[in-house]
C-alpha positions as CSV (number, residue, x, y, z in Angstrom):
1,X,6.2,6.0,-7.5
2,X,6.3,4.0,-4.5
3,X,8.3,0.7,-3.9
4,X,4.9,-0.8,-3.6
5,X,3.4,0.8,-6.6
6,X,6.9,-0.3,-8.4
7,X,6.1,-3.8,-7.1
8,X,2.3,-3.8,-8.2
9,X,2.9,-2.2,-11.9
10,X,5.7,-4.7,-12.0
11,X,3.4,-8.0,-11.0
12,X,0.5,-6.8,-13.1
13,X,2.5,-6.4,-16.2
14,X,2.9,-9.5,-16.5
15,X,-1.1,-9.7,-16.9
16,X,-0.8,-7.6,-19.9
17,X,1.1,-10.7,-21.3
18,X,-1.6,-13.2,-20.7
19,X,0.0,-13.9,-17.2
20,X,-2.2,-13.0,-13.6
21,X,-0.1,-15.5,-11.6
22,X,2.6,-13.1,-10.8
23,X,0.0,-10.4,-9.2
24,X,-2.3,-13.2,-7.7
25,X,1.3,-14.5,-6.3
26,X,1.9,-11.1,-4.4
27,X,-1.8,-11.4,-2.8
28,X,-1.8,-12.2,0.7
29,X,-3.5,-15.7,1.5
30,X,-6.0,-14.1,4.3
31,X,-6.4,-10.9,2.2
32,X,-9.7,-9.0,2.5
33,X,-11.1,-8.1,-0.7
34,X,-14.1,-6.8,-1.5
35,X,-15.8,-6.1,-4.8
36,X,-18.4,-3.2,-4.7
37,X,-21.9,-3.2,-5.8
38,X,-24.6,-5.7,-6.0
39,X,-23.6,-8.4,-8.8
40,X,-23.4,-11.9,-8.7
41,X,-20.0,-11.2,-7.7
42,X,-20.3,-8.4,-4.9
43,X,-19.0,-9.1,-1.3
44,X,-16.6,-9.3,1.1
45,X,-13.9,-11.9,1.2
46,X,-11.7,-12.6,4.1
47,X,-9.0,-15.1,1.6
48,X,-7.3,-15.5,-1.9
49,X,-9.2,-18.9,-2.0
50,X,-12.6,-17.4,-0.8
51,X,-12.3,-14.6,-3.4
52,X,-11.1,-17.1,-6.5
53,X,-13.9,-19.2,-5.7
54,X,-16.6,-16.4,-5.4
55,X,-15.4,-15.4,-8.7
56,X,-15.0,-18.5,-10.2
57,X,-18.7,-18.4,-12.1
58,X,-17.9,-15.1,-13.1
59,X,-14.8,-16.1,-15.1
60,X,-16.8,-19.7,-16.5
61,X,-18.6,-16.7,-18.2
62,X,-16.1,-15.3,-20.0
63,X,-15.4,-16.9,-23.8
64,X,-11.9,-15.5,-23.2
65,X,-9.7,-14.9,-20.2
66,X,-9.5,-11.1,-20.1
67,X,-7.4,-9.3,-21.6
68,X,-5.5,-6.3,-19.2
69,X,-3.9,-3.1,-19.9
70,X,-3.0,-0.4,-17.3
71,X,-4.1,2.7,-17.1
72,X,-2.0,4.0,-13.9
73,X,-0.4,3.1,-11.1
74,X,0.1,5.6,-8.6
75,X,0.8,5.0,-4.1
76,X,1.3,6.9,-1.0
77,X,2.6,5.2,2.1
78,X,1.2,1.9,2.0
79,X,-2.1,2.1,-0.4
80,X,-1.8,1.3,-4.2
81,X,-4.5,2.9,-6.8
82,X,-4.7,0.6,-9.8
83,X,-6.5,1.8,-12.6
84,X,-6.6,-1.2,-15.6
85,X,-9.2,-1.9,-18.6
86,X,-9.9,-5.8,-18.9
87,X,-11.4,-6.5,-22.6
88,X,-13.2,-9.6,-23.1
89,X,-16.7,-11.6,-24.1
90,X,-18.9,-13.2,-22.5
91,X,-20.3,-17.1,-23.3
92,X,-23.6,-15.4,-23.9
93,X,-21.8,-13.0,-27.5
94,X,-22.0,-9.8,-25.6
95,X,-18.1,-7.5,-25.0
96,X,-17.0,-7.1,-22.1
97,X,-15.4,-3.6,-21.8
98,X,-14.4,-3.0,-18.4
99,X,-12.8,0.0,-16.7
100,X,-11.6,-1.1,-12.9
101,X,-10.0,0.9,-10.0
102,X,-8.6,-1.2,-7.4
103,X,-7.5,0.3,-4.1
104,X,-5.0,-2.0,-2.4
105,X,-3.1,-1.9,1.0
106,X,0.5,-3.9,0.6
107,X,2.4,-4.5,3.6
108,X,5.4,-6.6,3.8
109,X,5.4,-7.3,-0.5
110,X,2.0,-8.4,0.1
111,X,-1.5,-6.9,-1.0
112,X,-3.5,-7.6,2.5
113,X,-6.9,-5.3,1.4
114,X,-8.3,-4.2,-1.9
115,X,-11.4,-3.1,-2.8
116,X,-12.3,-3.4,-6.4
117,X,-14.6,-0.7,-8.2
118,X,-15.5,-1.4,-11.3
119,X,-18.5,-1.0,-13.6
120,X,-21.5,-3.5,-12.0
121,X,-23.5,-3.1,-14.5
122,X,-21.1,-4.8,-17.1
123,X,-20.7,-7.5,-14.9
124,X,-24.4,-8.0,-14.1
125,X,-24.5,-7.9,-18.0
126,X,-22.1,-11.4,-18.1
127,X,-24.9,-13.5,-16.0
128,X,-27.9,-12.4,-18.4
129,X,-28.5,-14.7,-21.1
């Protein structure tokens, strides 16, 4: 495992608690992260605050804040592969069962890219009513 791998797994567990601050606090403010597909959601966002805010709707969907679990963590030179499962349900009674697989880039104990893949569907799934 790399020391950035070590530094993710360590940041996310704390998500598995109930916790995301600790893995939101190593993301960089002018990160680029984009979320694949075609969801409400989808994009490309150049900050931590642009991102938060795109999602923000997402999340005022949710009954629940999600619940994580890792899957696996694994890194070579400076990209991180985060595999996790987020359980929760939406406002509208249906689960939400998702299976994610974020690619990040950490430089300097920061994440500065990630690109999210994740099941679009499931999300589109969060807006219907």
């Amino acid at each position: 495992m790399t020391a950035s791998s070590e530094l993710v797994r360590n940041a996310f567990s704390s998500w598995e608690q109930g916790d995301s601050r600790p893995f939101f606090g190593l993301v960089a403010a002018d990160v680029d992260w984009t979320v694949i597909g075609s969801t409400p959601i989808s994009g490309r966002y150049r900050s931590k605050r642009e991102f938060l805010a795109a999602t923000a709707p997402f999340a005022e969907r949710l009954a629940d804040p999600i619940v994580a679990r890792i899957v696996a963590v694994t890194g070579a030179d400076d990209k991180v592969f985060l595999q996790w499962e987020g359980t929760s349900k939406g406002t509208n009674g249906r689960p939400y069962r998702q299976t994610y697989c974020w690619v990040m880039r950490v430089a300097d104990d920061e994440v500065r890219e990630v690109v999210a893949y994740l099941d679009t569907e499931m999300v589109s799934a969060m807006f219907a009513d």
